[in-house]
Biopython code that builds the backbone (N, CA, C, O; Angstrom):
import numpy as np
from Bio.PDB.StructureBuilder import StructureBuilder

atoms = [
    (1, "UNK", "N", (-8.157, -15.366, -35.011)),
    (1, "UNK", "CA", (-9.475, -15.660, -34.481)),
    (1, "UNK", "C", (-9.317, -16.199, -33.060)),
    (1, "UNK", "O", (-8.484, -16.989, -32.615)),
    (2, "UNK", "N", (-10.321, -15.576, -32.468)),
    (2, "UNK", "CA", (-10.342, -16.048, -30.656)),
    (2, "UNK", "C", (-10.941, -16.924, -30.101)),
    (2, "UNK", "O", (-12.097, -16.500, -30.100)),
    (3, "UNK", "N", (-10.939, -17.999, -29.557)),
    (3, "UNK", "CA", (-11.978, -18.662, -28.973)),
    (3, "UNK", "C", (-12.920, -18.014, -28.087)),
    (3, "UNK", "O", (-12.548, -17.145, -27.298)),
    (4, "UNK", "N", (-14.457, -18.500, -28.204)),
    (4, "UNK", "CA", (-15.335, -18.444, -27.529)),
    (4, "UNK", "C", (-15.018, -17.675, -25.809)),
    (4, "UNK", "O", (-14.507, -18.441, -24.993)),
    (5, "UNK", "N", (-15.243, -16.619, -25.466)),
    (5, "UNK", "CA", (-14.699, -16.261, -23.811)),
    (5, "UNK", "C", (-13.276, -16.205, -23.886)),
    (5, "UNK", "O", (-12.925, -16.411, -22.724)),
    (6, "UNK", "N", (-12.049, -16.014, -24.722)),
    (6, "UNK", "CA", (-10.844, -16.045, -24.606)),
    (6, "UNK", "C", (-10.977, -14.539, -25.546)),
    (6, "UNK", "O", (-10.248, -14.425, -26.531)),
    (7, "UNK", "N", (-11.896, -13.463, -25.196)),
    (7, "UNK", "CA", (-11.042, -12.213, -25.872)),
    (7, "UNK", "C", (-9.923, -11.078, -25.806)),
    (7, "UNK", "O", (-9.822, -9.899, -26.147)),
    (8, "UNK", "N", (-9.061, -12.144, -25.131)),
    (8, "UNK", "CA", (-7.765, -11.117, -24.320)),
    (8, "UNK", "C", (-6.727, -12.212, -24.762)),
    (8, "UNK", "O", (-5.575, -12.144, -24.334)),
    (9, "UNK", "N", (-7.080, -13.126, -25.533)),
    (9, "UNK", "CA", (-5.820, -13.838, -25.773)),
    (9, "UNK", "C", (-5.758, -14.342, -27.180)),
    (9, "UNK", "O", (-6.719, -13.914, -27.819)),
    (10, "UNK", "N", (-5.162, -14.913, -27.707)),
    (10, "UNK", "CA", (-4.370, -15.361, -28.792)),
    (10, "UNK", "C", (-4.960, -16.938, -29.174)),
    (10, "UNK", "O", (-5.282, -17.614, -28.197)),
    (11, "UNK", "N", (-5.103, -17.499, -30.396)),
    (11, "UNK", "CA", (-5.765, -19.494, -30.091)),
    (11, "UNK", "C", (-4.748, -19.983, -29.249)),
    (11, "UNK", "O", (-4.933, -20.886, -28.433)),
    (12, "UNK", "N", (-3.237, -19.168, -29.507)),
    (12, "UNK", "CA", (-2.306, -20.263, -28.430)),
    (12, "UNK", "C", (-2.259, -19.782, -27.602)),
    (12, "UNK", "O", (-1.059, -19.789, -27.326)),
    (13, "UNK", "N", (-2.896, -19.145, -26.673)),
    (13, "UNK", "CA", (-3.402, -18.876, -25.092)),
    (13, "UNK", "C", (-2.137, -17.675, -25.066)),
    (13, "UNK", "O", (-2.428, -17.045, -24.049)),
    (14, "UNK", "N", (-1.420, -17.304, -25.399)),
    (14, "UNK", "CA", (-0.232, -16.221, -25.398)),
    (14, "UNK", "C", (-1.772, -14.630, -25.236)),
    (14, "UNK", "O", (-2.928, -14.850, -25.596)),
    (15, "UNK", "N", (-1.281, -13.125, -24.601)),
    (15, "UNK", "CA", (-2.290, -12.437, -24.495)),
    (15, "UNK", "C", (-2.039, -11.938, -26.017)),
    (15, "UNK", "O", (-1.116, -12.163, -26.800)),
    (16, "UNK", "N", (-3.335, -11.104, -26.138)),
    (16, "UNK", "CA", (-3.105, -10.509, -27.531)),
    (16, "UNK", "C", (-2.669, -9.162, -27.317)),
    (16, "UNK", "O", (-3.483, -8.367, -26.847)),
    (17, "UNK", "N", (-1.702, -8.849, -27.545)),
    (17, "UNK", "CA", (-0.793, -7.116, -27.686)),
    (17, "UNK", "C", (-0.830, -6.980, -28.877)),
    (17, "UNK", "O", (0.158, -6.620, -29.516)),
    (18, "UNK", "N", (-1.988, -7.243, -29.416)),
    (18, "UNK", "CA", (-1.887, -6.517, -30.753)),
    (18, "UNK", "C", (-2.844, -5.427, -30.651)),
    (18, "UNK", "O", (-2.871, -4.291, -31.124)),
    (19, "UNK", "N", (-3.735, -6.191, -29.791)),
    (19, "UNK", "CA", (-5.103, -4.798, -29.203)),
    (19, "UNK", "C", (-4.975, -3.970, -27.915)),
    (19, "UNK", "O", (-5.487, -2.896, -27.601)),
    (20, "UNK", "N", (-4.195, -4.735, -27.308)),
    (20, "UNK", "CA", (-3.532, -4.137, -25.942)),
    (20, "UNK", "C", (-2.341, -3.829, -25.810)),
    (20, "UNK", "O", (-1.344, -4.501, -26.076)),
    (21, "UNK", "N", (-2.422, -2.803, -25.395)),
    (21, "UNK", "CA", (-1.146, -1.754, -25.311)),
    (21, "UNK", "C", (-0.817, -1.709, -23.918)),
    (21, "UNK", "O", (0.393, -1.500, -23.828)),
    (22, "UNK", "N", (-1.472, -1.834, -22.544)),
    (22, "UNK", "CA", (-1.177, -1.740, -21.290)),
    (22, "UNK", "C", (-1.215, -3.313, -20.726)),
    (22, "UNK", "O", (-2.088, -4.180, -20.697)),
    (23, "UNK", "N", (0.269, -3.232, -20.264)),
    (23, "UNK", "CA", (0.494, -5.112, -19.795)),
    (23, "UNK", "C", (-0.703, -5.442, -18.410)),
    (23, "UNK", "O", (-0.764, -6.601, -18.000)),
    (24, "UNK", "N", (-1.524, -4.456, -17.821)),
    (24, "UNK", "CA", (-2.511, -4.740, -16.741)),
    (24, "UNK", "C", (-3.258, -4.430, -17.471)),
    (24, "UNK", "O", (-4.096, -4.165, -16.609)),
    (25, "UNK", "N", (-3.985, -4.100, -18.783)),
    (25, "UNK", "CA", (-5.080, -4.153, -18.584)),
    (25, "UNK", "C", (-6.215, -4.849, -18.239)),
    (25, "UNK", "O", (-6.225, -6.075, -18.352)),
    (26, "UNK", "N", (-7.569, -3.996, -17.666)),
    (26, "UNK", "CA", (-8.361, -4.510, -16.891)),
    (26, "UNK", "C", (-8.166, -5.238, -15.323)),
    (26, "UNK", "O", (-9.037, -5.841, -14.697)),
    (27, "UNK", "N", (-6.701, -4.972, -14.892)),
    (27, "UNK", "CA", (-6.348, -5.362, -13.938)),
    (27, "UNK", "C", (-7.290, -5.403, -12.373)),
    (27, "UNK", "O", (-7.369, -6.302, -11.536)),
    (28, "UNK", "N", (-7.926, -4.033, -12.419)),
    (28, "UNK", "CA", (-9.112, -3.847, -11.372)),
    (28, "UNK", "C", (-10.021, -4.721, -11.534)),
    (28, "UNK", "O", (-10.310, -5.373, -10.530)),
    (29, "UNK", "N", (-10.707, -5.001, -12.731)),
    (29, "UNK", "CA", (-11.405, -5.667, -12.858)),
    (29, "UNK", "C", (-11.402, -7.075, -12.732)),
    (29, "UNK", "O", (-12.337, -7.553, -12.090)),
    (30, "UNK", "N", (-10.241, -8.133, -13.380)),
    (30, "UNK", "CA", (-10.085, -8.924, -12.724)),
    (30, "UNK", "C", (-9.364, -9.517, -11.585)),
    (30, "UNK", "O", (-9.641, -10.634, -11.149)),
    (31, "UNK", "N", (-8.472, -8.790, -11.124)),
    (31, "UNK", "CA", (-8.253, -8.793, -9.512)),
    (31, "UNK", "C", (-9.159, -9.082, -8.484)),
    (31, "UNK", "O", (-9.793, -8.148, -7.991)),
    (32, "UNK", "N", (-9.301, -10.076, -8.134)),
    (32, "UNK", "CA", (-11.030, -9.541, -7.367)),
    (32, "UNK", "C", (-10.464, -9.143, -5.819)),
    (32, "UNK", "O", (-11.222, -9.144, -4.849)),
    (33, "UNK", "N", (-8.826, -8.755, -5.715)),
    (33, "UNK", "CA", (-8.594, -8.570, -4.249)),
    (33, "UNK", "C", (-8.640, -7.140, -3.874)),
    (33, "UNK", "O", (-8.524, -6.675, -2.740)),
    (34, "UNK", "N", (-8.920, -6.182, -5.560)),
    (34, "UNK", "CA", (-9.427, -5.032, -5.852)),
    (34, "UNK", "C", (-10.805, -4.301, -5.105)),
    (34, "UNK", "O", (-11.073, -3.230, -4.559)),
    (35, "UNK", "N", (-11.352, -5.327, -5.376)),
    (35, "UNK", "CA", (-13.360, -5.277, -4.615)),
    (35, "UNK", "C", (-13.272, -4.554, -3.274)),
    (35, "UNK", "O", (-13.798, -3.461, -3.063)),
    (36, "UNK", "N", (-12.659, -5.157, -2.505)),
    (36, "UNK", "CA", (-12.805, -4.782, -0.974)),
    (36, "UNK", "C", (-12.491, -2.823, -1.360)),
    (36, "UNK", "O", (-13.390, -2.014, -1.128)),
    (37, "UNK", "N", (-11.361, -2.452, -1.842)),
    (37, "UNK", "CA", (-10.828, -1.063, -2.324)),
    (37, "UNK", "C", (-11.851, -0.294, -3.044)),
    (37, "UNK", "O", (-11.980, 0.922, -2.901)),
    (38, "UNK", "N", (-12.534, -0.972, -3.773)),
    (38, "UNK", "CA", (-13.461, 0.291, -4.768)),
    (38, "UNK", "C", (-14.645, 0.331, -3.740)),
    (38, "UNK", "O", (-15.188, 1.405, -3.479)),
    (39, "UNK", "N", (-15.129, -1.098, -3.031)),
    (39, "UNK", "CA", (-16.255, -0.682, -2.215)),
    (39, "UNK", "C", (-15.842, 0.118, -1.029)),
    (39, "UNK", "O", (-16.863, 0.150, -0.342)),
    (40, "UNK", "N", (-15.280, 0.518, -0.655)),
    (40, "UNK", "CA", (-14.954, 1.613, 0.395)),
    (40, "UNK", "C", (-14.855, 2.313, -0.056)),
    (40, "UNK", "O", (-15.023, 3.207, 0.773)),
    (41, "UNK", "N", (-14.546, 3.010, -1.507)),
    (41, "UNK", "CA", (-14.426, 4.250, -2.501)),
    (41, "UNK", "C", (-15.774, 4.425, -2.701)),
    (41, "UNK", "O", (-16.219, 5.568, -2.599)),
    (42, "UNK", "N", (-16.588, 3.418, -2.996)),
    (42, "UNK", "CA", (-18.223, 3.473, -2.571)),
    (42, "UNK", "C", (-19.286, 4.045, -1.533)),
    (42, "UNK", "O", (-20.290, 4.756, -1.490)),
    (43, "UNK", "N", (-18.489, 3.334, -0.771)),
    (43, "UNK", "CA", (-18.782, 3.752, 0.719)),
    (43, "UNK", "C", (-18.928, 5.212, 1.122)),
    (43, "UNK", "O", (-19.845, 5.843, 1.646)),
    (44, "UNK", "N", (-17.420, 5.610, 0.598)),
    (44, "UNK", "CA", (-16.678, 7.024, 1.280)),
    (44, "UNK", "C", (-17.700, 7.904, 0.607)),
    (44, "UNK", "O", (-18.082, 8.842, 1.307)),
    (45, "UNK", "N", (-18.480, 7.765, -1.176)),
    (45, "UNK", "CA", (-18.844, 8.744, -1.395)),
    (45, "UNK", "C", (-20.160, 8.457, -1.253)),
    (45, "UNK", "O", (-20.861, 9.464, -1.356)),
    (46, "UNK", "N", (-20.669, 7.589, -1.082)),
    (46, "UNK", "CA", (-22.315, 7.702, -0.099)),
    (46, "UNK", "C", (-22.043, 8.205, 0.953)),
    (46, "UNK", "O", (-23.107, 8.714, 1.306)),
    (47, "UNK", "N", (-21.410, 8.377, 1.600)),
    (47, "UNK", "CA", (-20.785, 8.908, 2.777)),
    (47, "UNK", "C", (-21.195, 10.582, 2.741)),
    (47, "UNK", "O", (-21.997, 11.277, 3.364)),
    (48, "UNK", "N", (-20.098, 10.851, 1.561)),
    (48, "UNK", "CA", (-20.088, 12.590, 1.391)),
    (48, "UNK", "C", (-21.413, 12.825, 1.012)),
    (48, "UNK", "O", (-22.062, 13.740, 1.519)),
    (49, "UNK", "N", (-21.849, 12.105, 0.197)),
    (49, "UNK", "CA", (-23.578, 12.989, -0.126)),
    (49, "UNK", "C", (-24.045, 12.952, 1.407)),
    (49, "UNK", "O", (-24.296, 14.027, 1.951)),
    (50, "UNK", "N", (-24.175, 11.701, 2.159)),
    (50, "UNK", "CA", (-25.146, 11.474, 3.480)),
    (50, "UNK", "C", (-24.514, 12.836, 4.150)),
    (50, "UNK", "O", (-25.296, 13.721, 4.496)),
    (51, "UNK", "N", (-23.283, 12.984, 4.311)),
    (51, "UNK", "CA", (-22.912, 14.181, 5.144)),
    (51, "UNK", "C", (-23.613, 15.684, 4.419)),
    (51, "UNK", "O", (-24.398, 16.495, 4.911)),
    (52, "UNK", "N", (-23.063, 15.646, 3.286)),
    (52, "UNK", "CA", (-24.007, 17.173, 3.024)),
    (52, "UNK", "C", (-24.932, 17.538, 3.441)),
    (52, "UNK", "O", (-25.256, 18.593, 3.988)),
    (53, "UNK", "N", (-25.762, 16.048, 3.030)),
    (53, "UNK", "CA", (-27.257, 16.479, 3.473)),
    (53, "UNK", "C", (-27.555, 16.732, 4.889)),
    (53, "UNK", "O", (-28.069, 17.718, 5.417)),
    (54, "UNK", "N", (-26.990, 15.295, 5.544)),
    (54, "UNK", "CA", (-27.474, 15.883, 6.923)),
    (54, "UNK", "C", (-26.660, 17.244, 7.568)),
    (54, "UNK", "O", (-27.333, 17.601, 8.534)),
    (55, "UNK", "N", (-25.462, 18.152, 7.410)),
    (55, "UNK", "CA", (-24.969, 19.325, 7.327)),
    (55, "UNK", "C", (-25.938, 20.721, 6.672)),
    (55, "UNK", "O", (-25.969, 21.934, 6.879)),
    (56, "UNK", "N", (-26.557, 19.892, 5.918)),
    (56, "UNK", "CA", (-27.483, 21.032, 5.250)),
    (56, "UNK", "C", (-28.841, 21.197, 6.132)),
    (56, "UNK", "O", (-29.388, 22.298, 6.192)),
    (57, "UNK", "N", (-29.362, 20.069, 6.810)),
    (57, "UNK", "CA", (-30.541, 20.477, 7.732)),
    (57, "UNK", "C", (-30.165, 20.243, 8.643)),
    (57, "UNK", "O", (-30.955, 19.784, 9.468)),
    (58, "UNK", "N", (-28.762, 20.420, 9.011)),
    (58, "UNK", "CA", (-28.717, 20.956, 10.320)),
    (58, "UNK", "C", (-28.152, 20.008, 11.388)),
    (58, "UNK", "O", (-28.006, 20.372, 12.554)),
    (59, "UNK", "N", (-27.814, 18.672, 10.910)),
    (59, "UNK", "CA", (-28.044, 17.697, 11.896)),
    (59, "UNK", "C", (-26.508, 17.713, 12.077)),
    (59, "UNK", "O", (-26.030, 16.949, 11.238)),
    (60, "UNK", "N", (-25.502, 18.303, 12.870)),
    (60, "UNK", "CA", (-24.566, 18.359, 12.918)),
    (60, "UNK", "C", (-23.573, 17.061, 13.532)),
    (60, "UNK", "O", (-22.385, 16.792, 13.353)),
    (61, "UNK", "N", (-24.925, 16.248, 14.533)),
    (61, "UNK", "CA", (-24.117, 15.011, 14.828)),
    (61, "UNK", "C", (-23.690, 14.048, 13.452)),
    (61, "UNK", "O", (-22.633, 13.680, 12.940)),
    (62, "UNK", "N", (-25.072, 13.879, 13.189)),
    (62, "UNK", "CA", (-25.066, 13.323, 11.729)),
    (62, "UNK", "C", (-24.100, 13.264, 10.677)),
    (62, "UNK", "O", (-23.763, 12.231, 10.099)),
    (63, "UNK", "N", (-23.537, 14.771, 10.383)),
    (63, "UNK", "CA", (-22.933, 15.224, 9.072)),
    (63, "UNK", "C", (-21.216, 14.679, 10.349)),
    (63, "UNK", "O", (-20.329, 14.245, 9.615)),
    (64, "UNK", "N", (-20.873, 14.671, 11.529)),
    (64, "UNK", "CA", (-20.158, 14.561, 11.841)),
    (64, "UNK", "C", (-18.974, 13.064, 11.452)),
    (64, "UNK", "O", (-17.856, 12.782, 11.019)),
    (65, "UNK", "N", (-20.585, 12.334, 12.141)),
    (65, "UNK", "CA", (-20.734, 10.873, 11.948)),
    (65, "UNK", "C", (-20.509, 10.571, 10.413)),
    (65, "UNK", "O", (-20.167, 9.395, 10.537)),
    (66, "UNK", "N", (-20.465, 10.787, 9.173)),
    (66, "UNK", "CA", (-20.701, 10.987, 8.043)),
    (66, "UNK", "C", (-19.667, 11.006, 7.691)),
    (66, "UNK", "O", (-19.075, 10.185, 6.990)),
    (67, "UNK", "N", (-19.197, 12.287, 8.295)),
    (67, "UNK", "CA", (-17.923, 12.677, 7.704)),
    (67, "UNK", "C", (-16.247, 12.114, 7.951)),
    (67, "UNK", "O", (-15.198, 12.549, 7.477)),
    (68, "UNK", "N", (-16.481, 11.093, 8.793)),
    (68, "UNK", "CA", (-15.608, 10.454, 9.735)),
    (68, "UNK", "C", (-15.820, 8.975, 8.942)),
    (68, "UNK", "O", (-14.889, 8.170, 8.905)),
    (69, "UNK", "N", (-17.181, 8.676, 8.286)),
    (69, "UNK", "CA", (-16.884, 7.552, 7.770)),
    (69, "UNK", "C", (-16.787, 7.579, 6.389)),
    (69, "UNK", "O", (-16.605, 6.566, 5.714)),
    (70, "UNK", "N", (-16.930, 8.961, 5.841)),
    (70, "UNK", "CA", (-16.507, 9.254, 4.423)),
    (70, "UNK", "C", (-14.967, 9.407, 4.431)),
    (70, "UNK", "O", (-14.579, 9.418, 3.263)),
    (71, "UNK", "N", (-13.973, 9.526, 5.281)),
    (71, "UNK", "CA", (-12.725, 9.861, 5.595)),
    (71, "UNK", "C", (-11.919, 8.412, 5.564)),
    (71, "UNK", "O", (-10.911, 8.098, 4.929)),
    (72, "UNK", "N", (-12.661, 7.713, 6.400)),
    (72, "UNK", "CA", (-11.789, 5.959, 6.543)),
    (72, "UNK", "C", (-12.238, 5.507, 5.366)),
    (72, "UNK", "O", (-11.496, 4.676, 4.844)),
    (73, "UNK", "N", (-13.428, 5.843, 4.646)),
    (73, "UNK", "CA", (-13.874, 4.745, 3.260)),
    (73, "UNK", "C", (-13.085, 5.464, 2.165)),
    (73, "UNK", "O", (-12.540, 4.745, 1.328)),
    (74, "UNK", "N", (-12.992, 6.396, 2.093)),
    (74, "UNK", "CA", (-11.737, 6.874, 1.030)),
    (74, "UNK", "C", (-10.176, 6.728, 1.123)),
    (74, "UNK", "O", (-9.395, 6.396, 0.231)),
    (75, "UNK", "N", (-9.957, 7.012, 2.236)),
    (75, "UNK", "CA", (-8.523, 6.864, 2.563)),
    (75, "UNK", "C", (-8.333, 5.406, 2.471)),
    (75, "UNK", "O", (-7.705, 4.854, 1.567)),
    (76, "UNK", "N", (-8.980, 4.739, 3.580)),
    (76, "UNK", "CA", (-9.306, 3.179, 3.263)),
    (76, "UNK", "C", (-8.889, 2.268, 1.820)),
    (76, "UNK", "O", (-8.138, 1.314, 1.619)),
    (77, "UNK", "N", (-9.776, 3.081, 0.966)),
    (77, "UNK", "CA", (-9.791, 1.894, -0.044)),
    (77, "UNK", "C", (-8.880, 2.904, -0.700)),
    (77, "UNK", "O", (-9.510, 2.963, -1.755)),
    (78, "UNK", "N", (-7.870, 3.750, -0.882)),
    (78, "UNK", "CA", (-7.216, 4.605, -1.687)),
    (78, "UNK", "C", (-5.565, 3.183, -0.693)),
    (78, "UNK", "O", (-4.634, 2.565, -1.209)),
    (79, "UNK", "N", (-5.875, 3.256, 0.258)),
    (79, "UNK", "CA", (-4.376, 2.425, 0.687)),
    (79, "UNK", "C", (-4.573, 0.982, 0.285)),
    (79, "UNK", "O", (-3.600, 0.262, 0.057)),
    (80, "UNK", "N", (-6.212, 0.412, 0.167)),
    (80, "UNK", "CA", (-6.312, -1.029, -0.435)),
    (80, "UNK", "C", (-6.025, -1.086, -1.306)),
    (80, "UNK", "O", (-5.276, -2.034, -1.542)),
    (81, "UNK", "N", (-6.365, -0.172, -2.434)),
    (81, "UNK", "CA", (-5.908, -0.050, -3.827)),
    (81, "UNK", "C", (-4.313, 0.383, -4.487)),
    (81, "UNK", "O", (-3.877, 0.004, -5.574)),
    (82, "UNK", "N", (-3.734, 1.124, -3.665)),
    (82, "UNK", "CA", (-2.268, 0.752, -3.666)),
    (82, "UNK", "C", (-1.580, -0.244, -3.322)),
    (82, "UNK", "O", (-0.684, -0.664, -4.055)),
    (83, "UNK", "N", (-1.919, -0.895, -1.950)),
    (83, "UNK", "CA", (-1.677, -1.907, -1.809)),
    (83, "UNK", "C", (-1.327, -3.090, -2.757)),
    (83, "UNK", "O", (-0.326, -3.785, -2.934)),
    (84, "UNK", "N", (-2.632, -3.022, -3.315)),
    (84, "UNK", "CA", (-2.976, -4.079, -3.856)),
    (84, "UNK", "C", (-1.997, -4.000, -5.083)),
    (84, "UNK", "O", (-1.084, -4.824, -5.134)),
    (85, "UNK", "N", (-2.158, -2.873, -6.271)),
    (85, "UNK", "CA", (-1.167, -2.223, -6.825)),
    (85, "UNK", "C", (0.034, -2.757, -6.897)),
    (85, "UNK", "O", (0.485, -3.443, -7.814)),
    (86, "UNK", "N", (0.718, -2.324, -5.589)),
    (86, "UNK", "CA", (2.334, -2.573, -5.455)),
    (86, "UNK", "C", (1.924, -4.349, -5.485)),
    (86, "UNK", "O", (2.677, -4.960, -6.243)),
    (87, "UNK", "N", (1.205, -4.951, -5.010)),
    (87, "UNK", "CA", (1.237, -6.375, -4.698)),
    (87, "UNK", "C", (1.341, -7.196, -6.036)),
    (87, "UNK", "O", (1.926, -8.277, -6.093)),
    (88, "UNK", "N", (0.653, -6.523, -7.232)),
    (88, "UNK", "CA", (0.853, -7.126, -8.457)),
    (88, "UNK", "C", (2.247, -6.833, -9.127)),
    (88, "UNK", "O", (2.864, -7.668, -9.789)),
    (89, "UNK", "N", (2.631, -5.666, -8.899)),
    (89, "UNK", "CA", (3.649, -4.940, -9.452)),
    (89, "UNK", "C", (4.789, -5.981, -9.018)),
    (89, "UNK", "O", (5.280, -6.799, -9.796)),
    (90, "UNK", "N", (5.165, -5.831, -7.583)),
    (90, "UNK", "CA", (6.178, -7.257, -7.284)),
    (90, "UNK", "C", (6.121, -8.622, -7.371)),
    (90, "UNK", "O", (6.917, -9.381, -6.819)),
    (91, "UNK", "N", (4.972, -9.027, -8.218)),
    (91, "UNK", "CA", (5.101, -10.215, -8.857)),
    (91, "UNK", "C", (5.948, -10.453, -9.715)),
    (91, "UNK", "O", (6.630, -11.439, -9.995)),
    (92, "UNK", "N", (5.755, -8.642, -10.427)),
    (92, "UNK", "CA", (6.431, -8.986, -11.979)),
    (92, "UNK", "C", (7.729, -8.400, -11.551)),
    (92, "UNK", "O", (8.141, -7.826, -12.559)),
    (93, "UNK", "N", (8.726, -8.213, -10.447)),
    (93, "UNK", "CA", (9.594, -7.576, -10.136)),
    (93, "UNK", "C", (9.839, -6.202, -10.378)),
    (93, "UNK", "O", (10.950, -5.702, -10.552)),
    (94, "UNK", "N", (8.387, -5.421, -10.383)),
    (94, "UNK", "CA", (8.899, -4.464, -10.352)),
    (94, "UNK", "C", (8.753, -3.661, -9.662)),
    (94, "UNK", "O", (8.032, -4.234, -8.845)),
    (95, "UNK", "N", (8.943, -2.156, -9.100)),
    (95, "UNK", "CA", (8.225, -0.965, -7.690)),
    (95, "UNK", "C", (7.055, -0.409, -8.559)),
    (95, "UNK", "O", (6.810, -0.429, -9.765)),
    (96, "UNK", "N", (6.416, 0.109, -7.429)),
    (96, "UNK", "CA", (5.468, 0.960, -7.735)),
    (96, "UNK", "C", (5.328, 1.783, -8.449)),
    (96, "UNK", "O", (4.303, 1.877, -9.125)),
    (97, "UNK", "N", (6.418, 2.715, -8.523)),
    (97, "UNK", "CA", (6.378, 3.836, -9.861)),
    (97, "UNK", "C", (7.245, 3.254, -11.095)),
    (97, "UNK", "O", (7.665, 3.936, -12.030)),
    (98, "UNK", "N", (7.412, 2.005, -10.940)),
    (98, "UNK", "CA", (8.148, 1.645, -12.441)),
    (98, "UNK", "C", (6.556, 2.145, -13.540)),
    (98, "UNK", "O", (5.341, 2.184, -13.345)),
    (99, "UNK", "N", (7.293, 2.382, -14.445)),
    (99, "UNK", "CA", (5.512, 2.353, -15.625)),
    (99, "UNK", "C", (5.536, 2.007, -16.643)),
    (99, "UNK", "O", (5.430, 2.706, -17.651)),
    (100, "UNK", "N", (5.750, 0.300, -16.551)),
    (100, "UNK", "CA", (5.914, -0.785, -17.247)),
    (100, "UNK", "C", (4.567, -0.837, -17.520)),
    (100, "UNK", "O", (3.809, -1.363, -16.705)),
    (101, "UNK", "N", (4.035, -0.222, -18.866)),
    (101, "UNK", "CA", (2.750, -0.333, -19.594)),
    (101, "UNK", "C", (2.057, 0.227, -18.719)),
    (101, "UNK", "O", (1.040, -0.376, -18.376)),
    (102, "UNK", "N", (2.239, 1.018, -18.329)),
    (102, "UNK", "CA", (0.920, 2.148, -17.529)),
    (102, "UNK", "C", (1.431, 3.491, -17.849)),
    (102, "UNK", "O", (0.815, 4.491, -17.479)),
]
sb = StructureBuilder()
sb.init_structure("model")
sb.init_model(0)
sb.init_chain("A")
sb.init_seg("    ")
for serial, (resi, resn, name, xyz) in enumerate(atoms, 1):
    if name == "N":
        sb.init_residue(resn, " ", resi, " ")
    sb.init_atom(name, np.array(xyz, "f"), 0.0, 1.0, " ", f" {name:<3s}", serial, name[0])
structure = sb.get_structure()
C-alpha cells in the first residue's frame, strides 16, 4: 500500500519496480528542465501549420518567415531534449546510447 501522492514509490520511499519496468520513467514529465524542449517542439509545429497556410495563399514572405522558425523550434528543442537526456544519463554514469531501462 502507497501513501497518499507517493504512487511511484514503495511505504519505505524505495521506487516501486514492481509496476515499473523503465528506471526513467516519466522522466519528461518530471524533469521540468525538459519544458523549455517540448515547448519549442510546440512552437516548431504551430510553426509548420502557420507556414502551410500562409504558402497556400500565397504569402510567400510569410510561409518563409514560418518556415525558418519552424526549423530552429524543432531542431531547437530536438538538441534541448538530448541535451537534457545525456544530462540525466551522466548522473547515473552512464552515455547516451547505454539502454539502461529504455
Amino acid at each position: 500500500m502507497t501513501r497518499p501522492g507517493t504512487h511511484d514509490q514503495s511505504p519505505d520511499g524505495v521506487p516501486d519496480t514492481a509496476r515499473t519496468t523503465r528506471s526513467h520513467a516519466g522522466e519528461s514529465i518530471e524533469d521540468g528542465y525538459n519544458f523549455p524542449g517540448i515547448l519549442l517542439w510546440m512552437l516548431g509545429i504551430a510553426a509548420l501549420g502557420a507556414t502551410l497556410t500562409a504558402a497556400a495563399y500565397g504569402f510567400m514572405g510569410w510561409a518563409l518567415i514560418g518556415a525558418i522558425v519552424c526549423a530552429v523550434g524543432i531542431v531547437g528543442g530536438t538538441v534541448w531534449l538530448l541535451l537534457e537526456h545525456r544530462r540525466i544519463k551522466a548522473k547515473e554514469g552512464l552515455s547516451l546510447t547505454d539502454q539502461m531501462g529504455h
